[in-house]
C-alpha positions as a Python dict, from the first residue, in 0.01 Angstrom:
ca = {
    (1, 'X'): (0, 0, 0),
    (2, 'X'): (31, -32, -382),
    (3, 'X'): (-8, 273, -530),
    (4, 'X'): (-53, 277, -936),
    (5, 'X'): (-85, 674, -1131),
    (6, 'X'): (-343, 574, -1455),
    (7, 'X'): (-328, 882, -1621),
    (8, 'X'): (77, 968, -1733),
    (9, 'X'): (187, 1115, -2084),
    (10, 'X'): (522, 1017, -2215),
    (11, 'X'): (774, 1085, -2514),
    (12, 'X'): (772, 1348, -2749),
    (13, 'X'): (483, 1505, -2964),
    (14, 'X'): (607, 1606, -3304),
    (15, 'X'): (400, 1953, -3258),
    (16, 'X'): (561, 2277, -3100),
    (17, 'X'): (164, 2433, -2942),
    (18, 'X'): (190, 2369, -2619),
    (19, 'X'): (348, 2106, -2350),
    (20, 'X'): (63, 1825, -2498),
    (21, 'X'): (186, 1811, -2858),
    (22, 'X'): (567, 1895, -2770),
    (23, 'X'): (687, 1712, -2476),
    (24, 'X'): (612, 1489, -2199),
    (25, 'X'): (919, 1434, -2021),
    (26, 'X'): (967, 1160, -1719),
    (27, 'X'): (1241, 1237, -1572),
    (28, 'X'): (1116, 1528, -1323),
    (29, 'X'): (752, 1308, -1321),
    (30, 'X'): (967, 995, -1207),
    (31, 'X'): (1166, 1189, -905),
    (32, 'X'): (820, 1305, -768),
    (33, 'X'): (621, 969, -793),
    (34, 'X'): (937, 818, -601),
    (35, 'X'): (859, 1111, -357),
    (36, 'X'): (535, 1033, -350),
    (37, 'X'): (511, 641, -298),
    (38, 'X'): (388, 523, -617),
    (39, 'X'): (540, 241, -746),
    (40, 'X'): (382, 162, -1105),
    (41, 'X'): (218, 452, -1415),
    (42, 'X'): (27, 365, -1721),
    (43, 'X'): (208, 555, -1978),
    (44, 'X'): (67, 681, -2285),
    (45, 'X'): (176, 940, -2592),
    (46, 'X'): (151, 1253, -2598),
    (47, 'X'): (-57, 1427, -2926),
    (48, 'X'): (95, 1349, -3236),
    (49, 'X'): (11, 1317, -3585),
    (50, 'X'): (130, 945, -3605),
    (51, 'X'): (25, 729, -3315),
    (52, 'X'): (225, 430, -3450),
    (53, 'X'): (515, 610, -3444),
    (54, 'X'): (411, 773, -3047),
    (55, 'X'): (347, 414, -2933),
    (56, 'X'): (655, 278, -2994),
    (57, 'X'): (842, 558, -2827),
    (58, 'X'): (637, 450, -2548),
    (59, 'X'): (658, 109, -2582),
    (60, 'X'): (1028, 172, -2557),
    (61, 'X'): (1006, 340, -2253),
    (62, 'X'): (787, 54, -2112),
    (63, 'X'): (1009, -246, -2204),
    (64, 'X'): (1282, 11, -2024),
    (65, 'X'): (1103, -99, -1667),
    (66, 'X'): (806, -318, -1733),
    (67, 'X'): (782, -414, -1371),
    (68, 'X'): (683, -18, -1304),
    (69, 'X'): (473, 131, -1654),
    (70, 'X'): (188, -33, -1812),
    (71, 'X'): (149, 101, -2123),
    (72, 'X'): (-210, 195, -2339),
    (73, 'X'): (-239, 260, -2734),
    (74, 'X'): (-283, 588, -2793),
    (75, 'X'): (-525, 626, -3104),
    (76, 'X'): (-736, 849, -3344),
    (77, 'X'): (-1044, 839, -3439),
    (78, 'X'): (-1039, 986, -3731),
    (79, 'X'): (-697, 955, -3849),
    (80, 'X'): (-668, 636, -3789),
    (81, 'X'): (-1010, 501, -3944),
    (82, 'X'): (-960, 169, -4105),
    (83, 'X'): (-611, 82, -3914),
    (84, 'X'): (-695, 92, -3529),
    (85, 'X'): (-713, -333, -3523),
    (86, 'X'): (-385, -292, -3691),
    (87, 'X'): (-241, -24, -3427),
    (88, 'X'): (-397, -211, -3103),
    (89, 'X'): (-292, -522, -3250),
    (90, 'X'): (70, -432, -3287),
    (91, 'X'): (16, -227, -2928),
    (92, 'X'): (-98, -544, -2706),
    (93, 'X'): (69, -835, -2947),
    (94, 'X'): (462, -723, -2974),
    (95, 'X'): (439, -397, -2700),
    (96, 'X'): (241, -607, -2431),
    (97, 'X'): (45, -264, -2389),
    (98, 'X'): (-306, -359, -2199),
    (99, 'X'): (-554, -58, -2260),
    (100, 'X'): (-630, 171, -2526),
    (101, 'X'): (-656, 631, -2484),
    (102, 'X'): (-827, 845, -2735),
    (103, 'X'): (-921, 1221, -2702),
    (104, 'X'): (-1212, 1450, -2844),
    (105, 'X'): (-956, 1680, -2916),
    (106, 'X'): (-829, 1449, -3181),
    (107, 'X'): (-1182, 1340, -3307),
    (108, 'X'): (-1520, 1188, -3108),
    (109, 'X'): (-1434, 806, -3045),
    (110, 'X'): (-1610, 564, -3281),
    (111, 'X'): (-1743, 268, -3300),
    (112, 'X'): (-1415, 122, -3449),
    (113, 'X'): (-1230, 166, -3132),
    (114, 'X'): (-1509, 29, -2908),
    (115, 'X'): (-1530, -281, -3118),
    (116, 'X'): (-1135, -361, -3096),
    (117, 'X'): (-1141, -253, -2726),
    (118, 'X'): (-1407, -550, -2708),
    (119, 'X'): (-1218, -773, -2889),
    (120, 'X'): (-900, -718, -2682),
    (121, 'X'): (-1102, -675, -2391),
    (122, 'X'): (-920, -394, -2327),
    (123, 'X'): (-1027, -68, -2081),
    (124, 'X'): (-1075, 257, -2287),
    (125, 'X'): (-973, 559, -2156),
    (126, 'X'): (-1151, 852, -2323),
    (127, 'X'): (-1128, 1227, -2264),
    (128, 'X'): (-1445, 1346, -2361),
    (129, 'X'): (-1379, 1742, -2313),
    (130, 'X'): (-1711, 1778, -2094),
    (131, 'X'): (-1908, 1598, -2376),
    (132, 'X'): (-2049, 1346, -2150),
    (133, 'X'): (-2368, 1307, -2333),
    (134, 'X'): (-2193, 1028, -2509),
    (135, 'X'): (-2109, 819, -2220),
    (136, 'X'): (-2498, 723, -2159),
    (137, 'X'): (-2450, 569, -2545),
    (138, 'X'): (-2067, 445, -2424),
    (139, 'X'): (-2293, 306, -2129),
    (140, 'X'): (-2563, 110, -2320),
    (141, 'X'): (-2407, -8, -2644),
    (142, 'X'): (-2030, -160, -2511),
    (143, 'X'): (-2192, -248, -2143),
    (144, 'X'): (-1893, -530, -2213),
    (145, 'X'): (-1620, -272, -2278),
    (146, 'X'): (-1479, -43, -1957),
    (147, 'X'): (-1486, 304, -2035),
    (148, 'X'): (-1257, 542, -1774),
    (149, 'X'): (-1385, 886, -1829),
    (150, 'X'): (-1095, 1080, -1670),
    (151, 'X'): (-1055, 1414, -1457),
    (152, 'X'): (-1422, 1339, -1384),
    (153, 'X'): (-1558, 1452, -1709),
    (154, 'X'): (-1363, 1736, -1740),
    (155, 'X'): (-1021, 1889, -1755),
    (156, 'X'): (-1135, 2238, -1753),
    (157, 'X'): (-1338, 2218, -1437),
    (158, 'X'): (-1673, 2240, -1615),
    (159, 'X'): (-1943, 2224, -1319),
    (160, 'X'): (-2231, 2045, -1577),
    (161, 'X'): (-2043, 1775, -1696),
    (162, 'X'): (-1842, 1685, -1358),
    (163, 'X'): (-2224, 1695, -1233),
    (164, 'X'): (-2352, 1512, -1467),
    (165, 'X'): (-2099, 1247, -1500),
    (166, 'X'): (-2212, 1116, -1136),
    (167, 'X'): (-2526, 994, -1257),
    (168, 'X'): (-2350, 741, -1552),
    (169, 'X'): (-2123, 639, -1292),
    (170, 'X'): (-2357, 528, -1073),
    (171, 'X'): (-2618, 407, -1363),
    (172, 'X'): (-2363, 204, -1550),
    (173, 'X'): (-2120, -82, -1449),
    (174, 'X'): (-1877, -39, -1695),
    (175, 'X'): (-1849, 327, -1711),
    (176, 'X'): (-1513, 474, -1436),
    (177, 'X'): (-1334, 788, -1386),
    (178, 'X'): (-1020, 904, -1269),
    (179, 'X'): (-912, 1213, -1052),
    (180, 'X'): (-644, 1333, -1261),
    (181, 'X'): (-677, 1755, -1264),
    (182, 'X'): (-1010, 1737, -1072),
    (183, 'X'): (-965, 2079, -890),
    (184, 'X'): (-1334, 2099, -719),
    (185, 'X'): (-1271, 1877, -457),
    (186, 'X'): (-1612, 1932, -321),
    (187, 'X'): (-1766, 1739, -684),
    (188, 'X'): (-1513, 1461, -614),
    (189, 'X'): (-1598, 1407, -259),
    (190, 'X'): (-1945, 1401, -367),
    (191, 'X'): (-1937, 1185, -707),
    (192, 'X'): (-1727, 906, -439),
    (193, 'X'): (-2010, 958, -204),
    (194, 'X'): (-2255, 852, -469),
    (195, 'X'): (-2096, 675, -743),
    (196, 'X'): (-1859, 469, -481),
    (197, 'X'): (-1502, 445, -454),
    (198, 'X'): (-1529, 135, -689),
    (199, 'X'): (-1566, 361, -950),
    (200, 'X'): (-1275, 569, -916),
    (201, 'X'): (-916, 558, -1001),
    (202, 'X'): (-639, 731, -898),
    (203, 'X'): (-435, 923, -1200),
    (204, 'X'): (-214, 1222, -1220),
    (205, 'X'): (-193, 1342, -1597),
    (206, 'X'): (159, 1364, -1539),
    (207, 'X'): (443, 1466, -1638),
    (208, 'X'): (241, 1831, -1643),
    (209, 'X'): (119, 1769, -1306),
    (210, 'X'): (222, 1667, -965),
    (211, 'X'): (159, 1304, -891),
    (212, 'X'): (213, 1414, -540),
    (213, 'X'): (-27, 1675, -539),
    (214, 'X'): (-303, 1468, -703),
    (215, 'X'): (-259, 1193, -505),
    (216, 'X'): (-321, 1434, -194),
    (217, 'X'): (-653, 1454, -290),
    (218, 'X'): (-722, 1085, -243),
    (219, 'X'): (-566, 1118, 138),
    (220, 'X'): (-808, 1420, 120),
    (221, 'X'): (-1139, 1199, 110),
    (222, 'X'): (-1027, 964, 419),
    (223, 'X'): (-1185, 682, 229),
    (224, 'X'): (-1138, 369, 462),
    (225, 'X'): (-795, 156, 402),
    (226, 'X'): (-999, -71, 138),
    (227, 'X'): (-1154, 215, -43),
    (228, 'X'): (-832, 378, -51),
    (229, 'X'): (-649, 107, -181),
    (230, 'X'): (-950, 40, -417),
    (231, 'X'): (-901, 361, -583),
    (232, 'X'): (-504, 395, -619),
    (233, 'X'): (-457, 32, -715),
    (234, 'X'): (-719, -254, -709),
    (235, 'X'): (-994, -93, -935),
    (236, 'X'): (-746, -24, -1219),
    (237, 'X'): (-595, -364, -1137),
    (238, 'X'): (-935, -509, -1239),
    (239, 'X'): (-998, -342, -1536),
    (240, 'X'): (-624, -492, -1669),
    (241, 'X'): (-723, -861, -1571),
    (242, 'X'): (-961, -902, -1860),
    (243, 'X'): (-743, -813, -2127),
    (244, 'X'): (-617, -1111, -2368),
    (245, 'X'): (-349, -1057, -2625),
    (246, 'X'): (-542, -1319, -2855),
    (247, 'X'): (-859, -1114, -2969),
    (248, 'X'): (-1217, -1311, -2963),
    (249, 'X'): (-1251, -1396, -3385),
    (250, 'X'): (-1625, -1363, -3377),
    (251, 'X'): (-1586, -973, -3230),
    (252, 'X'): (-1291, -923, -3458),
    (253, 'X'): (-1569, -986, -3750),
    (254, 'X'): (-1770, -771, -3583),
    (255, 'X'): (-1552, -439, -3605),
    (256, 'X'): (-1721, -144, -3774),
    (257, 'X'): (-1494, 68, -4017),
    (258, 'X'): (-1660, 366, -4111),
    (259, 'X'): (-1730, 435, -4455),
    (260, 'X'): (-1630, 779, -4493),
    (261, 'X'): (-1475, 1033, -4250),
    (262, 'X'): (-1672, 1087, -3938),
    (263, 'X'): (-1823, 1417, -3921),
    (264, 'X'): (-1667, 1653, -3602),
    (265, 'X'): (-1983, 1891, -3637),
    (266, 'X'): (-2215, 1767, -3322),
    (267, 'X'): (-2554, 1785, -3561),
    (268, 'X'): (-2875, 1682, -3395),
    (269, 'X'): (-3131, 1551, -3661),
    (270, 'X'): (-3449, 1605, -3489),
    (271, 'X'): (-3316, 1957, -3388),
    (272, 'X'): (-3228, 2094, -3738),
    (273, 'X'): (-3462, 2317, -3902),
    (274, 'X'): (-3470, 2341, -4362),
}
């Protein structure tokens, strides 16, 4: 069965706070995915303060053994405002890279990135930190762009957004997650139960963590042999076939640059009081 990880960091970070800004090595990752029976891993940078520079040290590792790494644009939000055409451009036209990664710890994705994702037709892989509120707006405005929400919401284990990420799986076509660092099995078993295994796709967020051990959890669920193989390799497999290294021109036109910096503060208008 063809196994593909979704959800691997690679190359160096140009900060020194922890293993996500410093180093993602693939060496150790590679001996345990061999171990573990998976064949190919979407690769993306770890944090840095120039994505153009991370992505080509990815792209280098990709064009290194393009038969086994896909490889996704890693962008910000913020940083990056004005320039992300220019970045996924240069990501899917010369790197071949088919999907695009942004984090709320960089910034809150924008409408900039959703509008090149569309014109690519390229999967977006967000990390929203357990803000899942904006996946019911990810949901309704891009219902054309696919949206993987990984470790099911949240890396931290947060009980209310893993919850309440269930309910946009199963309300909205285009919204997936992945099982990377999902440590309460009992939420997984139960967001597959619900959501389907259609929704799902197998990751690791490797190199920190055991593709082997993640991918334990999938044998964990005893999904039947074409859920199974739904989840490590066919749903992700989907998402890729849309993407098209010549972007539509009439959703190119359409890409929205904000004006000014995005604000970070979460501020609810109807909730503020003078």
């Amino acid at each position: 069965m063809l196994i593909i990880d979704c959800h691997c960091h690679a190359g160096q970070g140009d900060g020194l706070t922890g293993p996500w800004d410093t180093d993602a090595p693939l060496a150790p990752y590679l001996a345990w995915a061999d171990e573990a029976g998976i064949q190919r891993t979407v690769l993306f940078a770890a944090f840095h303060s120039d994505y153009a520079v991370a992505n080509a040290e990815v792209a280098r590792l990709v064009r290194q053994q393009p038969e086994r790494f896909y490889g996704f644009a890693f962008v910000h939000a913020q940083r990056d405002r004005g320039r992300i055409r220019e970045l996924v451009g240069t990501a899917v036209q010369q790197y071949g890279f088919c999907g695009i990664k942004c984090h709320r710890f960089d910034a809150r994705i924008s409408r900039e990135i959703c509008d090149v994702a569309r014109a690519f037709r390229l999967p977006v892989l967000y990390d929203v930190v357990g803000e899942i509120a904006v996946v019911e707006l990810l949901g309704e405005q891009y219902p054309d762009v696919n949206f993987i929400i990984p470790h099911l919401g949240s890396f931290s284990d947060d009980w209310r957004a893993q919850a309440g990420l269930i309910d946009h799986l199963v309300r909205f076509p285009n919204i997936y997650t992945d099982t990377s660092g999902v440590r309460r099995f009992d939420i997984l078993q139960r967001a597959v139960h619900r959501a389907g295994a259609h929704k799902f796709l197998f990751g690791s967020d490797g190199p920190w963590l055991h593709p082997g051990v993640e991918l334990a959890k999938i044998k964990a669920l005893h999904l039947s042999r074409e859920e199974a193989q739904q989840v490590v390799a066919g749903n992700l497999l989907g998402l890729l076939s849309t993407v098209q290294a010549q972007p539509n021109a009439a959703a190119l036109r359409r890409i929205a640059v904000p004006a000014a910096e995005l604000s970070q503060e979460w501020r609810d208008p109807w909730l503020v009081r003078p």
